[in-house]
N, C-alpha and C positions, 0 to 999 in steps of 0.2 A: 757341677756340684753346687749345691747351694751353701754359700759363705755365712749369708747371715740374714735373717727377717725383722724387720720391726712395723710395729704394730702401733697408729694412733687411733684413738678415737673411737673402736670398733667393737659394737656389742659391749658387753661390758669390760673391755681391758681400755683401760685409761690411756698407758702408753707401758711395751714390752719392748726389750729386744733379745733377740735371739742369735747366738754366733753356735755354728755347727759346726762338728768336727767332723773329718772325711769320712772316717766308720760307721760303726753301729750309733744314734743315736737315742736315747729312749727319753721317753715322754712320760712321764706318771703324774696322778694326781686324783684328790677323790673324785668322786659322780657331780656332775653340774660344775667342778671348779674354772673349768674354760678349755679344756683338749681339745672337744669338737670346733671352739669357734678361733683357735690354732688353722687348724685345717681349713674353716671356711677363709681367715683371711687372704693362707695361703692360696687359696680356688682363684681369689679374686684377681690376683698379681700372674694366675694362667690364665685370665678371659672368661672367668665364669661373671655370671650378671648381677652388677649392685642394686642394692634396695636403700633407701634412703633410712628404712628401721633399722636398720644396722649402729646408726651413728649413737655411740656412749652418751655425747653430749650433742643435742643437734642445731646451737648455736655457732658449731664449728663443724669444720670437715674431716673428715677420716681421710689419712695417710699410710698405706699398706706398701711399703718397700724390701725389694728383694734384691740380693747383691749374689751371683752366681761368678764361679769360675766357669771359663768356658772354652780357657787351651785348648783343651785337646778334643773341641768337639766336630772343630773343622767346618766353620758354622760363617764365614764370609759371605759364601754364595747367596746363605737364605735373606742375609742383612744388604748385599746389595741389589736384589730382587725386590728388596720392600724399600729400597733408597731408606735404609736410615745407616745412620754412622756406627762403625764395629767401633768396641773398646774393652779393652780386656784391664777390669773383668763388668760384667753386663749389670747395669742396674736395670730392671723395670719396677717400677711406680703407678698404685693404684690410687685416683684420689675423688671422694665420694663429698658432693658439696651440701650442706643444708637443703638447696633449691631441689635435690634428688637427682640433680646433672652427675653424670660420673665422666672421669677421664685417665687415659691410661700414656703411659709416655715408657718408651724404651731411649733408656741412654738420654733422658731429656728430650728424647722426640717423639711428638703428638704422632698415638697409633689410635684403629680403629679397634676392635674385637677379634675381630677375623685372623688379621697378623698376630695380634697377642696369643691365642688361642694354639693356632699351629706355632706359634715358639712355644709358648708352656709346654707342649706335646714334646720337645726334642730335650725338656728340662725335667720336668718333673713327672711320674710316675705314679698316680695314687689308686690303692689298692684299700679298697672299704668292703663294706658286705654287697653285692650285689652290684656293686659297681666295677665290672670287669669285663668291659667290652669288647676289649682287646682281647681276650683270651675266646669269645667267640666267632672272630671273625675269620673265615678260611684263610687269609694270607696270615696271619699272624702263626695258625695252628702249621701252616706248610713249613713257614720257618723255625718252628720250633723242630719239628723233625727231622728238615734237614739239616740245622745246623749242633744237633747233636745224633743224627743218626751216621754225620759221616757224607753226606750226598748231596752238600753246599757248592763244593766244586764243580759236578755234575750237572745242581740245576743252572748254574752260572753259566755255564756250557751251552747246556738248552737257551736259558733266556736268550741269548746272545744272536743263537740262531734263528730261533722264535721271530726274534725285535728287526732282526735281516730280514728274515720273511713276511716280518709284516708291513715293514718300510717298501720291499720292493710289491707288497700287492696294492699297497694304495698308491703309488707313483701308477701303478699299469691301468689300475681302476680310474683313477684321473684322467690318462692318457686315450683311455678306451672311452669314456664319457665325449672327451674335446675330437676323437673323430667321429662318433655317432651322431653330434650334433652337426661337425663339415661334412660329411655323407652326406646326410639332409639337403644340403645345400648343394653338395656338388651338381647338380643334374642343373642348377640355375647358373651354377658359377660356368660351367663349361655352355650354356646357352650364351650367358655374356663375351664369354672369348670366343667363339663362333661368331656371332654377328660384329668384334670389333676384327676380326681375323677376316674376312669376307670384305669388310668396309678399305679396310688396308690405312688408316691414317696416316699422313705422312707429316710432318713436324713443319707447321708454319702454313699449312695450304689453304685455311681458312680467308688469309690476306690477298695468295693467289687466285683463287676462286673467285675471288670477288672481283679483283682488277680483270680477268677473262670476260666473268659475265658483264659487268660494262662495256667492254670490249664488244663481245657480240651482241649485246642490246642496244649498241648505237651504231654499228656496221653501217648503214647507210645514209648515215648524219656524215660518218666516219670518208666514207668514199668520197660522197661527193664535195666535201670542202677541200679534200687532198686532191680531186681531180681538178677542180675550181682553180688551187693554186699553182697545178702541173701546166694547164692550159695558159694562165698569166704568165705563168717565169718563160715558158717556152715556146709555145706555139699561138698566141695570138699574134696580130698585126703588128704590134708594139712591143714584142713582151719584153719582161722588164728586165735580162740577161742579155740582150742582143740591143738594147737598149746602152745598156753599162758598156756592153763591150765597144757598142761607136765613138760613146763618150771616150773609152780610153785610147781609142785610135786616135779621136781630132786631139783629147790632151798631148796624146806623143809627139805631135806633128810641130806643137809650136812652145813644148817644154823646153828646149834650149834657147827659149828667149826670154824667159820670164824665170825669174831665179827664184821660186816659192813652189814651181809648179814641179819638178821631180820628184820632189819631197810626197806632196799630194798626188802627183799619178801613182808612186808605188803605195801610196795608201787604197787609193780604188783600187789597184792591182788585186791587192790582200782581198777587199770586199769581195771582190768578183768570183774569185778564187771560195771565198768562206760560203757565201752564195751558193755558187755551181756544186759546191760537198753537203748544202740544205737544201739544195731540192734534190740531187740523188738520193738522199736518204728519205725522203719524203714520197720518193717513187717508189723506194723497197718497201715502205710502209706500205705504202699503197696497192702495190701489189700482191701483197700478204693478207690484206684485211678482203674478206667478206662475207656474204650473208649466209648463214647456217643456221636455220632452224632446227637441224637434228641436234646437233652440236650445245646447240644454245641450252635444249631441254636437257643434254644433259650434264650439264655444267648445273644448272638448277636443282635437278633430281640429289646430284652429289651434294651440294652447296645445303640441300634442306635437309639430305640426312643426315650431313655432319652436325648442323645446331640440331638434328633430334637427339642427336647423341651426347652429344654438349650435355644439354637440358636434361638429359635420362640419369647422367653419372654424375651431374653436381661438378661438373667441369665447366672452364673457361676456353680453353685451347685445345689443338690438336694435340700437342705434345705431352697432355696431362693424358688425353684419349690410351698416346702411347704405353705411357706410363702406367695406364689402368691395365690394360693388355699385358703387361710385362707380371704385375702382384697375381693377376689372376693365374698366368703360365705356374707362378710361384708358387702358389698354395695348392692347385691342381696336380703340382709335382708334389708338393709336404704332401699330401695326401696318400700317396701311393710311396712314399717315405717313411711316413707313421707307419701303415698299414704293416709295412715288414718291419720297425721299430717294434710295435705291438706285438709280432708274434714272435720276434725273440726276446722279448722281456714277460709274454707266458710261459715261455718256455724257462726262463730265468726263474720264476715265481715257481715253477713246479720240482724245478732241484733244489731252491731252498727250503719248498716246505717238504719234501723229501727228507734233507739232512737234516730239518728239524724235529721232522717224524723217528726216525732214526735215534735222536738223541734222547728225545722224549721217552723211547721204547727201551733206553740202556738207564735211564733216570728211575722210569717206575720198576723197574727191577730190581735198582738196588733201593728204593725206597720199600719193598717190598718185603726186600729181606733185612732191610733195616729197621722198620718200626716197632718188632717183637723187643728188637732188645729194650729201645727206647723205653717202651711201654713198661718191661720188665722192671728199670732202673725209677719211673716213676711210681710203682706201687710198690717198692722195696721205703721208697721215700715218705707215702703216704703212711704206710703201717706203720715207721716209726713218730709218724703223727695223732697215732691213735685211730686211723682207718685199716685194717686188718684185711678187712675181707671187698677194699676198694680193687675196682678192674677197669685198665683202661688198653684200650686199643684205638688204631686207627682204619678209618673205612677208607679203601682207596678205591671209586669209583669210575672208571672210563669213562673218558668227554669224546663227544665229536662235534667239533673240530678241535682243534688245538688252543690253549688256553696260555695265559703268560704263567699259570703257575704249573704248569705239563700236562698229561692228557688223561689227567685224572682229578677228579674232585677231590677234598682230602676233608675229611671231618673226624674230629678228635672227639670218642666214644667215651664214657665215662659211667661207672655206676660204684656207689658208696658202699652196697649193704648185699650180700650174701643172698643168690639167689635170684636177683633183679642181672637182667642184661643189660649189659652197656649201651647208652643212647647218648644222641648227643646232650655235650655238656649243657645247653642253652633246655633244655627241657628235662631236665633232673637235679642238678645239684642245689645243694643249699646256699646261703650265702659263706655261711661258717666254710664248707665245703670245697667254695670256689674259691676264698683263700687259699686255702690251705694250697690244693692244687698250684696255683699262681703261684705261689711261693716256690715251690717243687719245681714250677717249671722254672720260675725264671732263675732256682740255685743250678740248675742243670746250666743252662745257656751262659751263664757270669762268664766262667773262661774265654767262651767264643763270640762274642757280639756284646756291642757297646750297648750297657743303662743307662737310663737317665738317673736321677734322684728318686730312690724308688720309698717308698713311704704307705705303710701298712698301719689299719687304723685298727686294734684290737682283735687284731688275727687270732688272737688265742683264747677266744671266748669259749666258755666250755671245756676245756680243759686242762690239764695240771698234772702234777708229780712226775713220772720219766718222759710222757708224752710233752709237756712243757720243754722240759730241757733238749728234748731234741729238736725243736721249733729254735727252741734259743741259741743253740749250738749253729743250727742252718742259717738264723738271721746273720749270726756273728761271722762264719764263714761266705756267708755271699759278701759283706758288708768287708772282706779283705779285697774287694775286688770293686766293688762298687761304693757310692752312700747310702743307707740306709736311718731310714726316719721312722722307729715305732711306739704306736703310741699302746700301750699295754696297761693292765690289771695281775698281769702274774709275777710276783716277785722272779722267782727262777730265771723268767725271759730278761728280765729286767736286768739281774745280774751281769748280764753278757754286754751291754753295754760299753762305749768307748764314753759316752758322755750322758749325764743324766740331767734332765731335767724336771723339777717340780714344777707341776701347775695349783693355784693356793688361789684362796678367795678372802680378799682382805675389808674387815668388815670397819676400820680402824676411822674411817670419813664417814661423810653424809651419806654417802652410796656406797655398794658392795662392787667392788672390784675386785678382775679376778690379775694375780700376779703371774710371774715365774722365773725361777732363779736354777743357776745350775750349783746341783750339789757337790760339795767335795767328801772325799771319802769318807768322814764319819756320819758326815750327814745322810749319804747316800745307803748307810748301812741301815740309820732308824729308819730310813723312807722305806727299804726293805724289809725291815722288821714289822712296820705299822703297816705293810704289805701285806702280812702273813699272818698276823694275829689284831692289827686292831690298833687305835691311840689310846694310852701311850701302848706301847706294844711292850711284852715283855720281855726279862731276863734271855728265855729260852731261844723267844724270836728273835731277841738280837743276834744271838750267838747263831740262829740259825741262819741269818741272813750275813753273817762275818763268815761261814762256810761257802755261803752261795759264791761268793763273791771272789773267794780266795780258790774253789776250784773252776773257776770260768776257763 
């Protein structure tokens, strides 16, 4: 609800302020005194676009503040979406500088257009000639039907299964994308695990291979230094084990004469001994080792296809080779994983769009039999507006595929005058006309679904006498339910009012400015009398505007 508006600098209002009451508010004043630029300031404080002509005075800057309740709008989400701070109740501020810079601030914080724009949209509601977008857009027109036809619960239903079915087709659609592209691949991916499956890597053999093939690329360096030293230790003239062993014969022989020498024979003992277990082992070597050229190639053949493979996969080691071998087994299995993942999540996509077909099929049925009435209750509503021989229907056309608003187009048909067929609203009515409708519609929906600040700029142009008062009467009863902002020319409408406002043009300075003041009840009675007849307004008018007012 909007609390209060005030106005510096703009056009020609000097400075105004405006405090609103929750109901009916009305807006009068003669032609040119400033109504319209009411409205424009308001536009500006929803995101519509400043112009530096605007400014009264344009030494200074124009200051356009609007102060909304906004309890019961349930409106944190949208505020911590745009990171600015909730505070109840909501200020936004519009401020338009000399230089022609404009800026706009909710709650004291610096916004762009964009966020201003969609909050204006959840605040305020304005309803002018021909400006009634909303009223031709299909979603707006569906919810109008269903939420006085009765079949809000219904489409709720649908949506719900609809939004299942359509979640679970782009998960599968995604899922079906990520294996057409690994298919692709797989016929390479199982070439790479074939040639490391055939290779057989084994963790570490890179180090072994290598110590082998030295091993048989020096085999005969290899032999003959181990037989060299087999021939010394043992089997030469002198060797040098049968050599040790005399020595420790003649030390045994005269060890008990010399008291140093025990000590040192079982020192050579040990040698002899540590010796005789170095060249046994040297003999096992020995006998182990030789030449193989077969052998040799293919210690090499393996030894150069492991670094091919090294080099192919961006690897360092055998055990990375493993490791390669193992993700490929992995993804090769995800593969034929998906594959049945995939075909029971078609399977899944084709019962949800099933039960949503299904629900769609019990939706437009009862949309079907519901829009007569609908339709009925709006041109019961027009007529008392002074449209008599107004017809509206709605066209409910089959979609294929299914849509989020059910499996039917929905276009709200409309014709003013006797004789003409209903077509849609966006290529027939007037402006006077699409009010009026607007109005109808949205007194229809008040009970069932939340309004903004809804705000009608001389809906009543044209006409007067009972067809007025029943206009005044619908404002006054929507406006038990919502706020209501109108700005009018017909006394009658005017009547109905919870708060009245004059707009006046004060000629009393250097410059014409224009005012506005709210009237209290006598005053509001001349503004209705100089309504109805004219300034000063007469005896008659007065009295007849002290009727209007006393049978509201």
């Amino acid at each position: 609800m909007l609390q209060q508006l005030s106005i510096q600098n703009y056009a020609i209002i000097d400075s105004v302020q405006l405090d609103f009451a929750s109901g009916l508010n009305i807006i009068t004043g003669e032609t040119g005194a400033g109504k319209s630029i009411l409205l424009g300031a308001l536009k500006l404080i929803l995101g519509e676009r400043a112009d530096v002509k605007a400014l009264f005075n344009t030494d200074r800057k124009c200051i356009i503040e609007g102060t909304f309740d906004i309890g019961a709008l349930n409106m944190r989400a949208f505020f911590q979406q745009h990171d600015l701070d909730y505070e109840e109740p909501l200020i936004v501020r519009r401020e338009i500088l000399p230089s022609g810079k404009s800026r706009a601030f909710v709650n004291d914080t610096p916004v762009t257009l964009a966020p201003l724009k969609e909050l204006g949209i959840r605040l305020v509601e304005m309803h002018q000639q021909f400006d009634t977008v909303s009223l031709f857009q299909e979603e707006f027109q569906r919810d109008f039907l269903d939420l006085t036809g009765g079949t809000e619960g219904l489409y709720r239903d649908y949506l719900t299964a609809f939004q299942q079915f359509q979640a679970k087709k782009r998960q599968t659609e995604r899922l079906k994308t990520q294996l057409q592209s690994a298919q692709k691949e797989q016929s390479f991916l199982e070439f790479q695990l074939q040639e490391l499956t055939e290779f057989n890597p084994v963790a570490g053999e890179e180090d072994s291979l290598m110590q082998e093939l030295k091993a048989l690329e020096n085999a005969r360096e290899i032999i003959r230094t181990l037989t060299q030293i087999h021939f010394d230790a043992n089997e030469s003239e002198q060797s040098l084990l049968d050599s040790l062993r005399q020595h420790e014969r003649l030390l045994s022989n005269i060890a008990p004469y010399v008291r140093e020498l025990p000590d040192l024979l079982k020192r050579l003992e040990a040698v002899v001994v540590e010796l005789d277990d170095i060249y046994d082992q040297l003999g096992s070597i020995h006998s182990g080792i030789y030449e193989n050229p077969e052998a040799l190639q293919e210690l090499n053949d393996r030894y150069d296809r492991l670094q091919t493979l090294l080099r192919k996969h961006g690897v360092v080691t055998s055990q990375q080779l493993l490791s390669l071998k193992d993700e490929l087994e992995t993804k090769l299995s995800n593969l034929s994983t998906d594959s049945r993942q995939l075909e029971e999540m078609e399977a899944e996509v084709e019962r949800l769009h099933a039960v949503a077909q299904q629900k769609a099929g019990v939706l437009s049925k009862a949309r079907a039999k519901a829009w007569p009435k609908v339709s009925d209750s709006l041109q019961k509503m027009l007529k008392n507006l002074g449209m008599p021989e107004a017809k509206v229907r709605f066209d409910l056309t089959p979609t294929e595929p299914l849509t989020p608003l059910g499996m039917e187009h929905i276009s709200l048909l409309f014709s003013a005058n006797k004789g003409i067929a209903p077509r849609p609203i966006r290529e027939i009515a007037s402006g006077g006309e699409l009010s009026r409708l607007n109005l109808c519609i949205k007194s229809l929906i008040a009970d069932k679904a939340y309004l903004p600040t809804l705000v009608f700029d001389e809906i009543d142009t044209g006409i007067s006498g009972e067809i007025a008062k029943h206009l005044g009467q619908m404002l006054y009863d929507l406006a038990r339910k919502h706020q209501v902002i109108s700005i009018t020319h017909a006394p009658i409408v005017a009547a109905f009012g919870d708060k009245h406002f004059e707009v006046f043009k004060d000629h009393s300075g250097n410059k014409t400015t224009s005012g506005i003041k709210v009237l209290e009840e006598q005053e509001r009675i001349i503004e209705l009398a100089k309504m109805i007849s004219g300034n000063p307004p007469s005896t008659a008018a007065i009295n007849n505007a002290k009727e209007l007012v006393e049978r509201k």
